[in-house]
DRENZA-221487 format. One record per atom (N, C-alpha, C): x, y, z; residue in one letter. Coordinates in pm, whole numbers, plus 50000, padded with zeros to 5 digits. Example, Ala and Ser with C-alpha at 12.3 -4.5 7.8 and 13.67 -1.06 7.14 Angstrom:
2
513194943150780a512304955050780a513204967050780a512854977550708s513674989450714s512905000350787s
# end
This chain:
503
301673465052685x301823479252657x300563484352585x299893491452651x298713504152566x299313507652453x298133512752342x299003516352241x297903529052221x298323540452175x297513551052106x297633555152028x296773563351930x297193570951839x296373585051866x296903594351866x296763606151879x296503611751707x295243621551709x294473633551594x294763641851649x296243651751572x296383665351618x295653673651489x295363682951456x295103691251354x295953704551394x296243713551313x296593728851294x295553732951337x294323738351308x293603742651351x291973740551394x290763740351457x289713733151448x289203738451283x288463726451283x288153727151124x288653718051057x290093713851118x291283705851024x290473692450968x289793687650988x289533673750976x289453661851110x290303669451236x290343655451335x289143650151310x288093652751354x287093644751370x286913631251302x286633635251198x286333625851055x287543616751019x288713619451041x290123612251041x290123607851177x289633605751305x289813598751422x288563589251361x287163592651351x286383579551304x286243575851221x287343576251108x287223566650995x288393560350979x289563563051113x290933551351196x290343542351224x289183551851348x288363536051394x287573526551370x286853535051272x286293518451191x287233513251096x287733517151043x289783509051001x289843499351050x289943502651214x290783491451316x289853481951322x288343485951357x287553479851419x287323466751275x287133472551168x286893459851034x288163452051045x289213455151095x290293443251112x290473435551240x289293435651322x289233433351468x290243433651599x290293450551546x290903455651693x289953459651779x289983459351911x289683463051990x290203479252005x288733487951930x289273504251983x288693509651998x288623517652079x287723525952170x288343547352088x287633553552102x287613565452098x287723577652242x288653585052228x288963598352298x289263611752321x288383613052384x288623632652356x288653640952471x289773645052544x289383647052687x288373661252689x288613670752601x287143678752603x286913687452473x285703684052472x285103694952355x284323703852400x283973710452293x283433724052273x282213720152228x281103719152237x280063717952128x278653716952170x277623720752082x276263721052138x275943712452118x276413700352014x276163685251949x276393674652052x275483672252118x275653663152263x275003648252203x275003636552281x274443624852243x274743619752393x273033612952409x272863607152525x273223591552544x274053588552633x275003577452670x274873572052811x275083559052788x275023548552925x276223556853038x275813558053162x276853565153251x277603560253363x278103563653424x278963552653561x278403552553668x277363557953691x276413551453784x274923543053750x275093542253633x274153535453583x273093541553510x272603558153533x271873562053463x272533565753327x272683582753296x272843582353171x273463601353181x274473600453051x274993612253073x275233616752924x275543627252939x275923634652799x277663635452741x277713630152580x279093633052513x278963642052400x279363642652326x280303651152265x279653646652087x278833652852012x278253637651924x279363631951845x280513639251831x281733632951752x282213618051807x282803619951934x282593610652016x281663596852010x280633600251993x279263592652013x279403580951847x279603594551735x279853582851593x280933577051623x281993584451688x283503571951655x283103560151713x282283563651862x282523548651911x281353539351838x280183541251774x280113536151615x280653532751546x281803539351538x282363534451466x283483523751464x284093525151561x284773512251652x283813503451664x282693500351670x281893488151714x281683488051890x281723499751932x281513494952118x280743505152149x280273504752259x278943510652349x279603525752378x278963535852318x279123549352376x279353549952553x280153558052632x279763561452722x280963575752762x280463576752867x280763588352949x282433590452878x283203578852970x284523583452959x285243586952838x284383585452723x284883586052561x285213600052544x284793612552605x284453626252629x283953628952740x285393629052851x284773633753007x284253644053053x284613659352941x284463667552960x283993675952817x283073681252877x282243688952710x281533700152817x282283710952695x281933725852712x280603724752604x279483733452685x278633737552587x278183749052597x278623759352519x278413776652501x277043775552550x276923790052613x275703793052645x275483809652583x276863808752569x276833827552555x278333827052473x278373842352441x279873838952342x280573841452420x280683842052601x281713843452720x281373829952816x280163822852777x280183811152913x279863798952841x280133789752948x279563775752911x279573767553012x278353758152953x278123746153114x279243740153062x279383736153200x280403721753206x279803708553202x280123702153112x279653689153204x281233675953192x280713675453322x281763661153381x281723647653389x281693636553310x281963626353252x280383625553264x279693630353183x277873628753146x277173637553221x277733646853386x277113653553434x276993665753462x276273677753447x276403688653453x276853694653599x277973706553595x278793706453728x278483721153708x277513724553805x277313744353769x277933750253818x278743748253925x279933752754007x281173754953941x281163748453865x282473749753751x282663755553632x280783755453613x280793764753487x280803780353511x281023786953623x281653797753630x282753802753685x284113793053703x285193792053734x285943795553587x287203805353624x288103805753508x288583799053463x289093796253307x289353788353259x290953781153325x291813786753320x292703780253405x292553776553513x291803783453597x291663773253744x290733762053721x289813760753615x289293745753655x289873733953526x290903743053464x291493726853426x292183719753492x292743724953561x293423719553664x292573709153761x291673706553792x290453699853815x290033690853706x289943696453588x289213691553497x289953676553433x291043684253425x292213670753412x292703662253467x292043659853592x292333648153699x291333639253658x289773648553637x288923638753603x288823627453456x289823636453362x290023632753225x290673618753235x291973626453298x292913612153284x292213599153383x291543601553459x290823588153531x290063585653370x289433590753328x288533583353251x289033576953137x290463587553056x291433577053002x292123560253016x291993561953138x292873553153203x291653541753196x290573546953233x290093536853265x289193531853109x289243535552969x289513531252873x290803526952824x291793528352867x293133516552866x292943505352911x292323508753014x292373491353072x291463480853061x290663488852915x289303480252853x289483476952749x290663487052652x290123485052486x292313482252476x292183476852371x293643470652332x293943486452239x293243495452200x293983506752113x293383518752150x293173531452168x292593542452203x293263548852073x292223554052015x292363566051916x292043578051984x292933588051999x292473596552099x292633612351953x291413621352000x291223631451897x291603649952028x292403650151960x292943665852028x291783676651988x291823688552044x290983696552033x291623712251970x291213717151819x291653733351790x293253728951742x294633735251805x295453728251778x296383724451867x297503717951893x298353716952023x299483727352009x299593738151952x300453744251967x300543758251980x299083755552042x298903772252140x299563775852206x300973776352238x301523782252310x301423792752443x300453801352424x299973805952541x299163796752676x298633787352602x297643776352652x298243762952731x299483760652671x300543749352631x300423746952803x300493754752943x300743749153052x299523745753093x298353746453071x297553741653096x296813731652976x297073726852873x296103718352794x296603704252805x295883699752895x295123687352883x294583678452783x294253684852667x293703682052562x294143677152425x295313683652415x296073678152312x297263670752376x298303680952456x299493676852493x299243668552622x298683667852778x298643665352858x297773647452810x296793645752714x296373635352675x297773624052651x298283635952498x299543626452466x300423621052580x300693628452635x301493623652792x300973615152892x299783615552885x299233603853015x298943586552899x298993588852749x299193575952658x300373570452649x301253583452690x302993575152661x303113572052819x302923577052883x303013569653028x302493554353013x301493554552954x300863542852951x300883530352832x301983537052771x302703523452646x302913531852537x302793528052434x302933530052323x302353543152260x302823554552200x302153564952121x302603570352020x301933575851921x302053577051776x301103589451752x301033597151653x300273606451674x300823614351522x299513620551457x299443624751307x298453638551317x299403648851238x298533662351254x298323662851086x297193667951133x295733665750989x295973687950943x295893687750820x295633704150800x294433704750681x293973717250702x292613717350590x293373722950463x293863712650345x294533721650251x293463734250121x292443731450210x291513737550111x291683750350187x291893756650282x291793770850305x293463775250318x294023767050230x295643774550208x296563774050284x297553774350305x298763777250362x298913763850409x298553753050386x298433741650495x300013737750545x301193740450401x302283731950438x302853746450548x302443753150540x303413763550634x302243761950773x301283754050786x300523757550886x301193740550976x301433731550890x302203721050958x303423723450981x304123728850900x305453732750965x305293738451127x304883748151147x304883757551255x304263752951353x303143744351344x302753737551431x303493721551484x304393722551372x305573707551425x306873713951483x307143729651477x308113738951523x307983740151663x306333742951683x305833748651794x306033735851963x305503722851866x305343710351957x306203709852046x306123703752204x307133704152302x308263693952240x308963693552287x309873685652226x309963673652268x309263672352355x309073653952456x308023650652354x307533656152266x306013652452205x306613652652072x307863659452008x307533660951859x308143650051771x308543639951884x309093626251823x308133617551810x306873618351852x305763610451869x305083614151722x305153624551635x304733623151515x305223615951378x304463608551383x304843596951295x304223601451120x303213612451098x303363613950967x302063627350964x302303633150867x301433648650797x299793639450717x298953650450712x297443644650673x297353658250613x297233660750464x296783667950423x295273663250367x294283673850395x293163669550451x292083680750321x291193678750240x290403687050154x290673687050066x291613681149992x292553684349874x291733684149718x291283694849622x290783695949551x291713694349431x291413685249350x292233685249225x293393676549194x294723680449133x295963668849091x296263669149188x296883656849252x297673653049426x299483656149330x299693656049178x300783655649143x301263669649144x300563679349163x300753691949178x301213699449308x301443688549409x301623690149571x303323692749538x303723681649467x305333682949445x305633696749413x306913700349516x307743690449571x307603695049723x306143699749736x305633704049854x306183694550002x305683678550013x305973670250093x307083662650090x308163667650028x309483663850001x310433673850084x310183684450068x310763699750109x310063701050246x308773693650278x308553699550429x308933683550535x309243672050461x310103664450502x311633665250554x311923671450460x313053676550462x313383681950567x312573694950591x312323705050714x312443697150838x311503689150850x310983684050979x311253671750984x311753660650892x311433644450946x310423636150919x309273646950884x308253639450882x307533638150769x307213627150724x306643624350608x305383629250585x304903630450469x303373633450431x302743620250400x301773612450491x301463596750484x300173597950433x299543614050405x297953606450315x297463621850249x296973621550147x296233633250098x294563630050060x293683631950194x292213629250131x291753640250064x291073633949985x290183644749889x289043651749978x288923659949902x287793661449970x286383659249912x285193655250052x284433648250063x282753652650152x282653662850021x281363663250153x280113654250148x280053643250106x278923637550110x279013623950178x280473623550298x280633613550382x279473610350421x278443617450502x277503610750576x277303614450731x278453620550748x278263621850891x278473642450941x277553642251041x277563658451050x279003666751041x278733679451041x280113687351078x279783692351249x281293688651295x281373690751450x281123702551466x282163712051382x282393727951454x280733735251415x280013734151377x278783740851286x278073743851241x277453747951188x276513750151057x277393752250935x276993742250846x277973741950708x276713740650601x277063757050512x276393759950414x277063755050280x276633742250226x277153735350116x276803754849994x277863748349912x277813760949780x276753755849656x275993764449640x275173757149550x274453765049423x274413761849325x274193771549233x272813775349242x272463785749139x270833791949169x270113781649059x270613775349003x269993763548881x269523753148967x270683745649076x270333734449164x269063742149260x269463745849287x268443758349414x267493752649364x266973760149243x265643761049197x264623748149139x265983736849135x265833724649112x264293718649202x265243719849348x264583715249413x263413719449493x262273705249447x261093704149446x260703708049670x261793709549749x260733711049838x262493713049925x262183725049989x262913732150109x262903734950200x263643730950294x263063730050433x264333737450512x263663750850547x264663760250619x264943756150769x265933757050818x266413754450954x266903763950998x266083774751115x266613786951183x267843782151254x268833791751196x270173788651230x270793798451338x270053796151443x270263806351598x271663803051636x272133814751707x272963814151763x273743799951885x272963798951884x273403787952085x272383773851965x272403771751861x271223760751807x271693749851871x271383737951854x272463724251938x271233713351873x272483704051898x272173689151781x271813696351664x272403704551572x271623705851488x272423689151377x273263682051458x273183668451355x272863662851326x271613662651442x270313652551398x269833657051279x270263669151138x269423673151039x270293667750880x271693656850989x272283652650840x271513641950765x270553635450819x270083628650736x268733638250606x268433654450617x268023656150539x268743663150434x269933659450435x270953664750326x270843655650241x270633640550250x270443625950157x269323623750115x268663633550133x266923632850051x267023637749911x267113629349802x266663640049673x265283644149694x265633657249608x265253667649596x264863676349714x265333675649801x265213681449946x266123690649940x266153703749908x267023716450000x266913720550099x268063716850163x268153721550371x268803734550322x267913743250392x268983754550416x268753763750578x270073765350645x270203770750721x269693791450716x268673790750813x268403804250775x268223813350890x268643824150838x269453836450945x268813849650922x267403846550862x267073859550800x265333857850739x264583869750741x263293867150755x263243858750552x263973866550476x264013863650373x264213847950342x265053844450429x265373828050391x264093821650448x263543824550544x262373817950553x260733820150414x261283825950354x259913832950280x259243819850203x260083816350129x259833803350037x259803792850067x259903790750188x260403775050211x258953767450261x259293756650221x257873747850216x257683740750386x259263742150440x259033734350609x260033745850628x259533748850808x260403758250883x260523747251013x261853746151028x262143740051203x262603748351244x262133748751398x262663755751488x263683743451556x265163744451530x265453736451616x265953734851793x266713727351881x267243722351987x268053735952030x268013743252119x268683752752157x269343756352301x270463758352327x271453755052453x270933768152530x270463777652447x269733792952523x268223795952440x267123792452490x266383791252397x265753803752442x266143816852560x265473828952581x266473835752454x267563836252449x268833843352399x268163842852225x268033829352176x267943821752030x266373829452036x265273828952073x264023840252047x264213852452063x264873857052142x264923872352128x266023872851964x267163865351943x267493862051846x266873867251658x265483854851704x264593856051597x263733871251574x263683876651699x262493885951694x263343892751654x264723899251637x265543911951588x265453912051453x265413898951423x265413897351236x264483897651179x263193894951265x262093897751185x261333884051191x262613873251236x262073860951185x260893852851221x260113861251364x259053855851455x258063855651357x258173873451216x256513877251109x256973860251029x257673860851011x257993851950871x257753838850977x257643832351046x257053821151087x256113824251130x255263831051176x253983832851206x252473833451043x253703839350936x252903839550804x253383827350747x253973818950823x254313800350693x253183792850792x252653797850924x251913787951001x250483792150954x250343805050896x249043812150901x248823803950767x249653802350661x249423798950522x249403780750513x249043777350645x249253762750676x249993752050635x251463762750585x252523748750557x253313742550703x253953733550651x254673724550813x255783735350874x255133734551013x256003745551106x256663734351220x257393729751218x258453717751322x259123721951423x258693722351558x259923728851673x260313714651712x261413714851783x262153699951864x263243713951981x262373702452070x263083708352183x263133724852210x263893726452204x263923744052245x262973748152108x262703749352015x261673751151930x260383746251921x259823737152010x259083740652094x258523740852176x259303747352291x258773756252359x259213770152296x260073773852245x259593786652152x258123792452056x257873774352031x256263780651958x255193781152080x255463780652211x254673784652276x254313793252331x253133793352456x252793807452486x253443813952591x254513808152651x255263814452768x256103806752832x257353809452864x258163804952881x258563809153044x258483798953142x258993805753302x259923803753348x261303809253370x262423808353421x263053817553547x262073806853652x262253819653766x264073818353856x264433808753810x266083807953865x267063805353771x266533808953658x267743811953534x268453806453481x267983790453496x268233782653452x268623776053329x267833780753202x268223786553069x268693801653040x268813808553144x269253816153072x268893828353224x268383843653149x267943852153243x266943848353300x266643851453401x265663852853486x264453859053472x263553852253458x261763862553409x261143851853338x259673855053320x258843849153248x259283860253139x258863847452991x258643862352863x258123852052770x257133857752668x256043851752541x257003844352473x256193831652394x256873826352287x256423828852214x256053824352103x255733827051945x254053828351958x253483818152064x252303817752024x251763810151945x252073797251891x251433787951796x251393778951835x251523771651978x250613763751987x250673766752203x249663762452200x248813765952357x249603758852449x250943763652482x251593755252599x252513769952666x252253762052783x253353768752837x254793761852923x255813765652935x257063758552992x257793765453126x257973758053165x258693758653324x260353752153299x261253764353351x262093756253349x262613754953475x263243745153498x263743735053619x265153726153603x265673727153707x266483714953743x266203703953817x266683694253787x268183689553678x267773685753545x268243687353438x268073685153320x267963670153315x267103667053230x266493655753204x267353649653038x268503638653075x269223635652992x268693617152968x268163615252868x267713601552845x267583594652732x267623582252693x267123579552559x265853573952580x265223574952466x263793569552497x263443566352327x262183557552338x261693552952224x259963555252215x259903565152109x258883574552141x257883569152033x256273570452038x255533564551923x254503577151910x254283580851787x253623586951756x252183581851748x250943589551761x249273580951776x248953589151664x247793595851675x247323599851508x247023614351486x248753619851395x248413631151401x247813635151264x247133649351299x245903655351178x247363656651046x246743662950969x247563667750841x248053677850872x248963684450848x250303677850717x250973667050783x250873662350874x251613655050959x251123640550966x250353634150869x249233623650945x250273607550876x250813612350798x252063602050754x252773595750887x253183604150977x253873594651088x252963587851194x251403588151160x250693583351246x251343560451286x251373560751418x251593548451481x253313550151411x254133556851404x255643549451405x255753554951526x256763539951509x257753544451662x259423540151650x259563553851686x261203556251644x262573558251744x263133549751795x264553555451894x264853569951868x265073579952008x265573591352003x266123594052128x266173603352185x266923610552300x266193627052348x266623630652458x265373639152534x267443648252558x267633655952578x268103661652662x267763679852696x267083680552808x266203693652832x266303697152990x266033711652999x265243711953133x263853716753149x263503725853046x262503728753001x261333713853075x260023717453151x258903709453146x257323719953067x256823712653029x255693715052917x254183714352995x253533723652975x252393721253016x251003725052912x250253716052891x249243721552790x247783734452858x248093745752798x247213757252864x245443751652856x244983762252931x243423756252951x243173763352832x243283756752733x241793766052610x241533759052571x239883764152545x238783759652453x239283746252375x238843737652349x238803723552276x238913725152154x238553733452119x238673734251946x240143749051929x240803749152021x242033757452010x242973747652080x242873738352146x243783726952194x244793724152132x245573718952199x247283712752170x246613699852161x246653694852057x246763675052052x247993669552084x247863662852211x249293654152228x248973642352125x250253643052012x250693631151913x251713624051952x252753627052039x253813617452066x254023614152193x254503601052243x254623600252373x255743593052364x255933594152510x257503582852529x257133568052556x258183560352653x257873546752681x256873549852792x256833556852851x255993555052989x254243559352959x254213564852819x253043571652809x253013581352789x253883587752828x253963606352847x253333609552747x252943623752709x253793635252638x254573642252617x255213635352510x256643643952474x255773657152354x254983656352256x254663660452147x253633665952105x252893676552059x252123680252048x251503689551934x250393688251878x250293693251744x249123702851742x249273716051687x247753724051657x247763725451481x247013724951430x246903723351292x248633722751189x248763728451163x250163726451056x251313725451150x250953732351288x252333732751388x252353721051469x253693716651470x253743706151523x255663708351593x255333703051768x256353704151862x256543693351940x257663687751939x258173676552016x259483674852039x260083669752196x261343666252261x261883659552191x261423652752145x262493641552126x263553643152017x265003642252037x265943648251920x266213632851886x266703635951734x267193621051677x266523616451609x264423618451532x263763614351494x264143610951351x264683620751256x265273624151119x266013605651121x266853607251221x267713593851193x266783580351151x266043582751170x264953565751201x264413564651057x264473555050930x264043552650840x262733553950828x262023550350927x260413546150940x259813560550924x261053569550976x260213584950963x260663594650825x261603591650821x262033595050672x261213589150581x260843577050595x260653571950441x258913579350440x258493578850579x256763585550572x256923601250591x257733610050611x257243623150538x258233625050386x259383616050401x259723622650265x259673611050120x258983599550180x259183587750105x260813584050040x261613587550142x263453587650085x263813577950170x264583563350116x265283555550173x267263565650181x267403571050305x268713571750294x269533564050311x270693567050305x272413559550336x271893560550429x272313543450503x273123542750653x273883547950713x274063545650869x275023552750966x276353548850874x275683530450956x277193519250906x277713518450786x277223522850680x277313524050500x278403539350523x277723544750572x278673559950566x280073556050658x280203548850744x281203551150815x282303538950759x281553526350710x282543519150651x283223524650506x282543534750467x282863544850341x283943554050361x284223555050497x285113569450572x286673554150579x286053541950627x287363535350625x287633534550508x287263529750380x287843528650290x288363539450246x288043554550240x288623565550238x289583567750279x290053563250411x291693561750455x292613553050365x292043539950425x292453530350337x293283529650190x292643537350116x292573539849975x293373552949944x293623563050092x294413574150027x295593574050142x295523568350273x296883567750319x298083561550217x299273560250237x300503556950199x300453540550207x301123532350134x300643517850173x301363516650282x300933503250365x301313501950474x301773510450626x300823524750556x300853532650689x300233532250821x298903522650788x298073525250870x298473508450968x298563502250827x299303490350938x300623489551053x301243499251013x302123504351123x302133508651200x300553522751211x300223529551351x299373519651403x298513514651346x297433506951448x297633487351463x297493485151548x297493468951535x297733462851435x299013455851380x298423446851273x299953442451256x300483444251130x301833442351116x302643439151217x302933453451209x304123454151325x303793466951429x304673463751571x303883476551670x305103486851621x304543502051667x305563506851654x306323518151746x307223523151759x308503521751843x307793535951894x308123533352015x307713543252118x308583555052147x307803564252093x308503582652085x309503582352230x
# end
């Protein structure tokens, strides 16, 4: 018999994420065999993965840490299906790693119906590999309007109990209030073939006395049956990104001013991977701040342009705010100006999209700071690669000769313009084959490759900061369960003790 456990939350935000991969490294330190599932997300946070025909496809990056966190090889079927906004009305599709453009302008009900044939193959065919599937729902399952078509929460749970054993725990954010009336209604709402399959409540953020909950999880037991089996605190310095976002930590104007060196991150609309930037949250004295405004850029000692899912949409973006003067006066005053990926080709001199491929249709200017121009094309170029830097000038001359694991995913191709030698683009980074991925004109500096932040070798040479580990942060998320579930709760849903009784 398969066994699962199902991450419902009340609403996105709730916590699934972070409570599905810190089950699975749970299971995985007691040597279960478990694999991670999500039949589809939402998100610009992609991570490039081994695929079923052998090349390589795109997931979901939540996805990508759990199965980190389980101990097994990312791939396709972990997240068969990932929406990625392009607009606040569209989004590509992509289908177990591959982009399906035919589908990304089909209505939403007619292609789940499609979409969910392909899901449950890919479920299935993680059943018949891993002894446990932690499977993570999407927003909440008790949309009711949604309820005949989701695949995602309810239609998952149903193709796990077909297939053995299921169990399943809805997580609420008690930090934005109402949480016990937001689990009630959402355990009211549940089909009723499904609401026996919940085996216990996750109050999730919890600031302050846990003795002050009484007689909160007594009275909504009462209600429903169902116990309250864990209250985590809350935790923002787990280690691992936020799925839904950009998350502006609260911070006083004393700490602010603390810190010795700030590095603004234009926080565009359509931005993507911006997770590759959790490792500069673990830098002392490093302030990341996300910025939306010519003002937030004024002071800051580094500006990135980051990875962008619409990178015509995200520049016209910048130019409304002003934000094109305010990076054009941090490059003129020769502090570090950083594009990756869609940033840059934003710092370049023109951007060609004659079949609309990113976006509308037309050539139109980039920023202008460094001498390239871009073509965009299909098929998007989804890969990992291990890229080495040769010898770049200053501010940059610290990463000269590292070479660091990263990932490419683009359609964008790059070309260096004919000027003068002493106005030249220096290619500094290349891939395995030689290429150019990277390229530098005095303080500005632009390169593909996403994921660099992660690599010690590059951290420790521009910011001299040894951070926390992946594996340090995520065996930190198990003991976090561990330590605040109910005793013997977790040994009951997942492998160990005893199995348990099928909804």
């Amino acid at each position: 018999m398969k066994r699962s456990l199902m991450v419902w939350g009340t609403s996105s935000g709730a916590g699934k994420s972070l409570l599905a991969t810190a089950l699975c490294r749970w299971a995985a330190q007691r040597g279960v065999d478990v694999a991670p599932f999500k039949a589809q997300n939402m998100s610009n946070n992609a991570r490039v993965v081994p695929g079923r025909d052998g090349g390589y496809g795109e997931i979901g990056a939540a996805q990508y840490f759990q199965a980190l966190a389980a101990r097994v090889t990312p791939g396709v079927d972990m997240n068969p299906v990932l929406l990625k906004p392009e607009s606040e009305t569209s989004s590509q599709v992509v289908l177990q790693g591959q982009v399906v453009p035919a589908w990304s302008h089909l209505p939403w009900r007619e292609r789940s119906e499609f979409l969910a044939v392909a899901a449950r193959e890919s479920y299935e065919r993680l059943a018949r590999r891993h002894e446990l599937i932690i499977m993570e729902g999407a927003g909440s399952p008790a949309e009711i309007n949604l309820a005949a078509h989701d695949y995602v929460n309810l239609g998952t749970a149903r193709w796990a109990r077909a297939a053995g054993d299921l169990a399943s725990l809805l997580v609420a954010d008690i930090d934005r209030g109402g949480a016990f009336a937001h689990l009630h209604g959402t355990w009211a709402l549940l089909p009723d073939d499904l609401r026996g399959s919940l085996a216990g409540f996750v109050l999730n953020k919890f600031r302050g006395d846990a003795a002050l909950l009484a007689p909160g999880p007594e009275l909504l037991r009462s209600a429903t049956g169902v116990p309250v089996v864990a209250v985590l605190p809350m935790r923002r310095d787990h280690g691992l990104p936020d799925e839904d976002g950009v998350f502006d930590p609260a911070e006083s104007g004393a700490a602010a001013a603390a810190a010795p060196l700030v590095v603004a991150v234009a926080a565009c609309p359509q931005i993507s991977n911006l997770d590759e930037f959790q490792p500069l949250r673990q830098v002392p004295g490093l302030r990341l701040r996300w910025a939306r405004d010519a003002a937030a850029l004024a002071d800051a000692d580094w500006i990135i342009l980051p990875g962008s899912k619409q990178v015509s949409g995200d520049l016209d973006w910048l130019r409304r705010r002003g934000m094109d003067g305010a990076i054009a006066r941090h490059a003129a005053a020769g502090r570090p100006l950083l594009g990756i990926c869609g940033g840059l080709q934003m710092l370049g001199l023109s951007m060609d999209d004659a079949q609309g491929v990113d976006g509308a249709a037309g050539q139109r200017a980039g920023l202008g700071l460094l001498p390239l121009h871009t073509r965009y094309e299909a098929p998007k170029r989804v890969l990992p690669l291990r890229a080495r830097f040769g010898v770049p000038a200053p501010p940059w001359q610290a990463l000269e000769g590292i070479e660091a694991a990263g990932y490419e995913i683009r359609n964008g191709r790059t070309f260096v313009a004919d000027t003068p030698a002493d106005a030249a683009a220096m290619p500094v980074l290349h891939d395995d084959a030689g290429a150019a991925i990277g390229w530098q004109r005095g303080c500005v500096l632009g390169f593909y490759a996403h994921g660099l932040f992660e690599s010690a070798a590059v951290m420790q040479a521009l910011f001299g900061a040894r951070t926390r580990t992946l594996d340090r942060s995520l065996d930190g998320l198990a003991e976090l369960v561990d330590r605040h579930f109910d005793a013997g709760v977790l040994s009951r849903l997942l492998p160990g003790v005893r199995p348990w009784r099928t909804a």
